[in-house]
C-alpha positions as semicolon CSV with decimal commas, in nm:
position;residue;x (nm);y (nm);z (nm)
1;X;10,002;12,189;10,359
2;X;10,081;11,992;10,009
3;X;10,306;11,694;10,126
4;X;10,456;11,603;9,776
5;X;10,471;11,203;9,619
6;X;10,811;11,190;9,733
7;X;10,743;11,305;10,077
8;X;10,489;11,078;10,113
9;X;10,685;10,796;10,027
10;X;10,946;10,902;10,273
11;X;10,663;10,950;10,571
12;X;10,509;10,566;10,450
13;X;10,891;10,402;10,483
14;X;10,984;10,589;10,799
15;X;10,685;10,456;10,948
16;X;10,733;10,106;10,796
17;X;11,083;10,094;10,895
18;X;10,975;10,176;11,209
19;X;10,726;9,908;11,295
20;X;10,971;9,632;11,158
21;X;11,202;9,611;11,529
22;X;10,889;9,631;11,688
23;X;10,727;9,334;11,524
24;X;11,055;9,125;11,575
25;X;11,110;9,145;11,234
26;X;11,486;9,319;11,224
27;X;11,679;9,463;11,472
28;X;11,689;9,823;11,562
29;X;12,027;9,887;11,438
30;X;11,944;9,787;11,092
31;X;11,600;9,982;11,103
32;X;11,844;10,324;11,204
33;X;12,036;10,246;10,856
34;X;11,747;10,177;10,627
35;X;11,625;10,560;10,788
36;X;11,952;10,689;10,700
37;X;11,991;10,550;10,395
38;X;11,636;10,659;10,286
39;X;11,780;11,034;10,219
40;X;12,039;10,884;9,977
41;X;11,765;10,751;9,727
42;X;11,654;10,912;9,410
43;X;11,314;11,113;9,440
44;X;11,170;10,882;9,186
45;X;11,276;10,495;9,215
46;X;10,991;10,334;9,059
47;X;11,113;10,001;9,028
48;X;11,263;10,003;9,409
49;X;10,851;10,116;9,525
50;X;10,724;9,846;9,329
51;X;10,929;9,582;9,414
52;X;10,891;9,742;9,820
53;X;10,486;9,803;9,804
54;X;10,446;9,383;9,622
55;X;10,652;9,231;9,933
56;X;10,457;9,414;10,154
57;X;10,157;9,348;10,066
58;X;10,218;9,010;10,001
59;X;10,382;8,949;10,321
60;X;10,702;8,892;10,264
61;X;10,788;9,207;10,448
């Protein structure tokens, strides 16, 4: 099975997006839109993975 870059980064936020109402971090409600909304963005948003991958990493996420 070849799971594409763009698949990949659509497994990594699911999961992310996933853990954040579990950590107390948002609510579940807002964690079912970001997954909705995650279908809706452009195969290759550089600038949005960036921006995503820095705050998490540097825990602001």
């Amino acid at each position: 099975m070849v799971i594409t870059s763009w698949a990949f980064k659509v497994i990594l936020s699911t999961h992310l997006i996933n853990r954040l109402p579990q950590c107390n971090l948002t609510e579940e409600s807002f964690a079912d839109e970001a997954k909705s909304d995650l279908d809706a963005r452009e195969p290759d948003d550089r600038e949005t993975w960036k921006k995503l991958c820095t705050s998490f990493f540097k825990g602001r996420l």
